[in-house]
N, C-alpha and C positions, 0 to 999 in steps of 0.2 A: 798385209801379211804376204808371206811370199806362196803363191802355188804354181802346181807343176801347169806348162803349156803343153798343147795338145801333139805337138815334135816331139815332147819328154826333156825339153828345157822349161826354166823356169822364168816365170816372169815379176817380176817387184810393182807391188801397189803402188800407183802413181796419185798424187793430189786430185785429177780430174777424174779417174776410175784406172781400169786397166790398161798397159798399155798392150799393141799388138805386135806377136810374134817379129824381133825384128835380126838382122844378118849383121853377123859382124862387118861385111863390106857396106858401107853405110852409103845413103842417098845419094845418088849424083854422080858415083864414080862411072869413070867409061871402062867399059868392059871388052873384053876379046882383042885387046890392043896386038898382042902376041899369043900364040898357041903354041907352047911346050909339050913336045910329043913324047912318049915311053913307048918303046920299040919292043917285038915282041923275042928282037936276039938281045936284050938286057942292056941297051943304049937309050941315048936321046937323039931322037933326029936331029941333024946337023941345021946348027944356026941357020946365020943368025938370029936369035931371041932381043929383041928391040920394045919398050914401051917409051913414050913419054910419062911426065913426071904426073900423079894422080892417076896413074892408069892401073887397071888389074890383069894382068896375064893370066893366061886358062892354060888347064895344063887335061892335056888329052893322052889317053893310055891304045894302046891298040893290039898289045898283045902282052901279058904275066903279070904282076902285080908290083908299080911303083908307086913314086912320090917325087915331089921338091922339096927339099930342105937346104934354107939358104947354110953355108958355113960360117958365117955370122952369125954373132948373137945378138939379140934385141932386147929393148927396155927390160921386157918382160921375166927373163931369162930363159927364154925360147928362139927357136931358131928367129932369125930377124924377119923374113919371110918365109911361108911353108902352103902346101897343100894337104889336103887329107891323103892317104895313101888308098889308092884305086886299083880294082884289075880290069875296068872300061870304063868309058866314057869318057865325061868334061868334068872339071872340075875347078873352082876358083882356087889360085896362089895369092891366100892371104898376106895381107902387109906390104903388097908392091907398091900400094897406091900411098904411101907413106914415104918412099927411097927419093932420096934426092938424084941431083944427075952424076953417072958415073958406071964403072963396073962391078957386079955383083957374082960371085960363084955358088953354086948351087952343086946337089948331090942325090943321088936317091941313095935312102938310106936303107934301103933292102938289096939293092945291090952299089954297093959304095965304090968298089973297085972298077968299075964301068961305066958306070952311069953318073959321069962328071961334067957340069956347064956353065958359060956365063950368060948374065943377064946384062943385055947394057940399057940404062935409064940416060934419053936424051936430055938437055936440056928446055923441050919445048914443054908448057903444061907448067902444074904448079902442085907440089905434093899435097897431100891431105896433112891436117893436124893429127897428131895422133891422139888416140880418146885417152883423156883426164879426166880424176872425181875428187871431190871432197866428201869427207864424211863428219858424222856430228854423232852422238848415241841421245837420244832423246829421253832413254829410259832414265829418272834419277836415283831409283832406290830399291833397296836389292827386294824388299819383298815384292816390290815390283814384277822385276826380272825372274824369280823365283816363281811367278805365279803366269806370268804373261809373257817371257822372254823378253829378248832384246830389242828394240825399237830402234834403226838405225837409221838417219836420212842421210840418202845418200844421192849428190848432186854432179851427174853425168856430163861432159861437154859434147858428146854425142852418141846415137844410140851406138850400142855394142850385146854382142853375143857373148857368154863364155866367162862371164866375169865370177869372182868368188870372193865371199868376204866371209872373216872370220876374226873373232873377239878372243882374244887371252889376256888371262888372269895370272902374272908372273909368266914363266915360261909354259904355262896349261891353257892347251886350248879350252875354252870352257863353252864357245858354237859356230858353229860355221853351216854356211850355204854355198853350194856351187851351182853353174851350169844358170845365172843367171842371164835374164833377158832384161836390157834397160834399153830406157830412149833418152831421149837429151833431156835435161832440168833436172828439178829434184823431184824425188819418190822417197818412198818408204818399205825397208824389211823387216821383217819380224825374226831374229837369230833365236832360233829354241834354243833353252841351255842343253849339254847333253846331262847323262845321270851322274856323271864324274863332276861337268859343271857345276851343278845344283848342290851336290857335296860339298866345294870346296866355298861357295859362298856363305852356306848355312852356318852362322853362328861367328860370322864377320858382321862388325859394326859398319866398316866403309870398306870399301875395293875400286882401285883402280884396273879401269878395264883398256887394255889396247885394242885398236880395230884395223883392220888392213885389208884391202880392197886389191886383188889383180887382175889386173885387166889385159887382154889380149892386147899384143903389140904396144901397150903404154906404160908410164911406169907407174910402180905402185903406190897406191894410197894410203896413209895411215893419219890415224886422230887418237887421243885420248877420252877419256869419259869417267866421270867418278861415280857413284853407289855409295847410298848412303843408308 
């Protein structure tokens, strides 16, 4: 079943028990390749911004409140690489360790008009895969669902933060989980119906259920599942 983790993300029951709190930048990345500055007159320190390829850039604030956001879009349909938005400190720019080699432009999106730059990705180093899932609904039969919700196995190719899945019935969503924590293999969620869900099942012989899985920086996942 899914419950919340002690961050206030959630983690997904795995076969062996729980798994632990894990970061969307997954095992093995090198870190602090480049540090992207946020200036306190509403600039980016002047280049050059350099990683090789698998590497994570840190983006460091030192005066008013920025961000990175790549101008590219990614799988996801989210910026292709981004940072959380700071007004100090360090912080990881998710998704660099995924960019092949090449030039990348970036933007803070709180001040756009000023705060414009490139990233460039050498060709040394080797990018990461980006994280894929398959999904299956284990659940077979709506009194099932109705009484215990959704059972979904859900088979990660590596850990990730952030992830959300959610089951529709026609165009109605009928449950969804966000702010999940997975690690690599397969696990298991439990999707509550909501109350609208539970409605629209009741007094259906069979339902086809859709399920679809978004993952940070990957592309989405979907399966079908029937109810009988």
């Amino acid at each position: 079943m899914v419950r919340r983790a002690k961050a206030g993300r959630r983690r997904l029951w795995l076969a062996g028990g729980f798994a632990g709190a894990v970061a969307v930048l997954a095992a093995g990345v090198a870190f602090g390749a480049t540090t992207i500055v946020g200036q306190a007159d509403n600039h980016y320190a002047p280049g050059p911004y350099t990683i090789n390829q698998g590497e994570v850039a840190q983006f460091q604030v030192l005066g008013s409140t920025h961000n990175v956001t790549a101008h590219q879009t990614g799988p996801d349909g989210g910026a292709l690489f981004r940072s959380a938005t700071i007004s100090g400190g360090t912080t990881p720019v998710g998704g660099t360790q995924y960019l092949t080699a090449g030039d990348y432009t970036f933007f803070c999106s709180v001040h756009p008009a000023t705060m414009q730059a490139t990233l460039h990705v050498t060709g040394a180093g080797t990018p990461l895969a980006r994280p894929a899932a398959t999904l299956s609904l284990r659940t077979k039969t709506i009194s099932k669902a109705l009484r215990r919700g959704l059972l979904v196995a859900v088979n990660m190719s590596a850990k990730t933060d952030g992830v959300s899945l959610a089951a529709t019935l026609g165009k109605a969503t009928i449950a969804k989980a966000s702010d999940l924590s997975t690690a690599a293999g397969q696990q298991f969620a439990v999707l509550k119906l909501t109350k609208s869900g539970k409605s629209k099942l009741r007094g259906l012989s069979k339902a086809s259920v859709k399920l679809t899985a978004t993952i940070p920086f990957g592309s989405p996942a979907s399966a079908k599942g029937k109810l009988r």
